[in-house]
N, C-alpha and C positions, 0 to 999 in steps of 0.2 A: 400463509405466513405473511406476517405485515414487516415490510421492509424497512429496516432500519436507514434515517438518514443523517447519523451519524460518519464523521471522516475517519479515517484510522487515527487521525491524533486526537480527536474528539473518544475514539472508543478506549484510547491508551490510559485520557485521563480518569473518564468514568471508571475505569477497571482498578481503579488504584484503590477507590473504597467498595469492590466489588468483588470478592477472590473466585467469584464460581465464571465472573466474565475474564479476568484474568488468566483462570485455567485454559478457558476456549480460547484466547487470545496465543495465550503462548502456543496453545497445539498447534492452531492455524498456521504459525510461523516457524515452526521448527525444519522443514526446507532451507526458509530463509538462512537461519542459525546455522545448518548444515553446510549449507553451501558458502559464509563467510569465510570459516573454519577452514571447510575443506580448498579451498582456491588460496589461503595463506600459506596452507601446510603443505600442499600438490598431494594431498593423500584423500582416500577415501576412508570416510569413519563410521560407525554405528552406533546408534543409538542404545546403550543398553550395554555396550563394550566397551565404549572407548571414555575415558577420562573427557579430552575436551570439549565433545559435547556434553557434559553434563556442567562444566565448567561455562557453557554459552548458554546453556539453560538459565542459569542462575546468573550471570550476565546480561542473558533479556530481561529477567528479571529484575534486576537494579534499575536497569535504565525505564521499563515502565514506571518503576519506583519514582525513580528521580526528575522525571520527564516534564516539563512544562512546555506551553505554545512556542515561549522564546527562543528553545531550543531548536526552533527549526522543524522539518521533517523527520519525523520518527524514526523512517528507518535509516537515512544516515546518521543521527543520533545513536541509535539501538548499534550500529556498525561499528559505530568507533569506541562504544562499549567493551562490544566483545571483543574488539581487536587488541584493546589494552589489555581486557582480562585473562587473557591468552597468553600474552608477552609476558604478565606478572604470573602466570602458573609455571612458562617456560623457566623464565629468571629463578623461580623458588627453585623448580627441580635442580636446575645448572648449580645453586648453592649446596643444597642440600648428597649430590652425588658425583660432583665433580665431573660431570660423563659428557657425553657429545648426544645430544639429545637430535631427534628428524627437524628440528625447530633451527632456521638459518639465523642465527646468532649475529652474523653481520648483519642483520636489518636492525636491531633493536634502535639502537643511535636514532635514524630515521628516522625511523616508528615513533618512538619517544616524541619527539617532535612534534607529534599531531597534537601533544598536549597546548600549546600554545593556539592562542584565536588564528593565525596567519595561517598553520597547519592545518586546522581544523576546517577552515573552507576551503582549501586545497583539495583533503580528503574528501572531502563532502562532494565536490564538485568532482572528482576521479567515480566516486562510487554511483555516481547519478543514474546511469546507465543502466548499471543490475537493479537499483531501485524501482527503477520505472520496471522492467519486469517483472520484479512482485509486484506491483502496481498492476499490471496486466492480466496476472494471473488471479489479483483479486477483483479486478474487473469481472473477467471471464465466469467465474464466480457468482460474481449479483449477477449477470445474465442469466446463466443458468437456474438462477431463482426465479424467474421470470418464461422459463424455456425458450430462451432468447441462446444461441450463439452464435460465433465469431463467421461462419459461413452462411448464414442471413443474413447478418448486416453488409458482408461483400457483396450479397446476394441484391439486396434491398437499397442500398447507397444511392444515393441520387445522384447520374452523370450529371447533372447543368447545375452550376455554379449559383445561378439565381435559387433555384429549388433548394437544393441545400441551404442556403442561407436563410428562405423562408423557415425550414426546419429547427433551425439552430436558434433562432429569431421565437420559433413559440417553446421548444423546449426551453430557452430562457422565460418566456412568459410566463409559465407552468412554474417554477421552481418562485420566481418570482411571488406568486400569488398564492399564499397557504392555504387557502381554500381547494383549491383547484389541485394542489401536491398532497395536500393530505388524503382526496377521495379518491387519487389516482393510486397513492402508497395503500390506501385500505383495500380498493376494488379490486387492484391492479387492473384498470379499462381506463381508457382515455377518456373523460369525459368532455367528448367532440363538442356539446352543445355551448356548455359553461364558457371550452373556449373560443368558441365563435364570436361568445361575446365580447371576449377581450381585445381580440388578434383580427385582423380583417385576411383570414386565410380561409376558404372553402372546404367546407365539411370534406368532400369527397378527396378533396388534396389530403385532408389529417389523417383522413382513415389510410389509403392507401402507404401515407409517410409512417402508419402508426407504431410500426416495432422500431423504425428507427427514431422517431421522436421521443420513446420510454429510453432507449437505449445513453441519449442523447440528456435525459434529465437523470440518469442514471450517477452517468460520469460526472454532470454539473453537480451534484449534490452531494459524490463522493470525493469534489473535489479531485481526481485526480490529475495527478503532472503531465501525464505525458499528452493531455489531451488539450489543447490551446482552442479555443473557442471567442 
């Protein structure tokens, strides 16, 4: 399987003229959806039973829709989606039956609130947290496509501070040079020699560094947040 080097907001836009990558996009994320959902409402829901996730389904769905780069980070974009579309399903019911619904009604005011920009990076910056978890878990994820995981690379990690940063130094190299990232994405092998010639690092350092230099161009290419390099 040839790995895609595409970011999540790179795959949100592609899926917008794409419904079959869409489909996969949304399944991928319905955890996500679940667990917005369930942590505003302190309930646990089902898939297939309960109104609001079907209501965050089609909520991810808007916000793929509507989504440009500008917007930020996808999934607190996709967040404050659902969490409006929630409050306006709440609000219809509250009209429509006059009842005391499981939906805490003293937050709307708030909530409401995130519509404005001043809000909206409040929010964004409150939900950062959980984000980078899914961020982690789609990490763990492209490892796994590699038969790379998370107790190898603890495994594997360089104690000395220089060594690592040689590491970090050619997986920059590698993502840098399309040559060298593309036969690595097709082969999935390091191809040691190619970068010998870029980097003045020893063959036998790369090989030994070698799942965690893939690991390492993994995260650079998927862009991910929580990993500072």
């Amino acid at each position: 399987m040839y790995l895609s080097t595409e970011t999540l907001e790179e795959r949100v836009i592609s899926s917008q003229k794409d419904p079959q990558k869409k489909d996969l996009l949304i399944k991928q994320f319905k955890p996500f959806i679940a667990s917005i959902i369930q942590k505003r409402l302190g309930k646990f829901l089902a898939y297939g039973v309960d109104d609001e996730l079907s209501i965050g389904l089609l909520a991810f769905d808007e916000a793929i829709n509507s989504y440009n780069i500008n917007k930020g980070k996808f999934l607190s974009f996709s967040r404050l989606v659902i969490t409006n579309r929630i409050i306006d399903y709440y609000r219809k019911q509250s009209r429509q039956s006059h009842s005391t619904s499981s939906y805490d009604d003293t937050e709307d005011d708030a909530t409401t609130s995130l519509i404005d920009k001043k809000s909206i990076e409040q929010f964004t910056l409150q939900s950062e947290l959980e984000d980078k978890k899914f961020e982690i878990i789609e990490y763990s994820h492209e490892l796994g496509l590699w038969g790379i995981n998370f107790g190898d690379l603890e495994r594997i990690s360089p104690k000395q501070d220089n060594l690592r940063m040689e590491y970090i130094n050619c997986a920059k190299m590698i993502v840098k040079d399309k040559i060298i990232l593309d036969e690595l994405m097709r082969t999935r092998r390091l191809p040691i020699k190619n970068i010998t010639k870029i980097m003045p690092l020893h063959r036998k350092k790369i090989e030994r560094g070698r799942i965690y230099i893939i690991a390492l161009v993994i995260a650079i290419v998927k862009k991910y947040s929580f990993i500072e390099l």
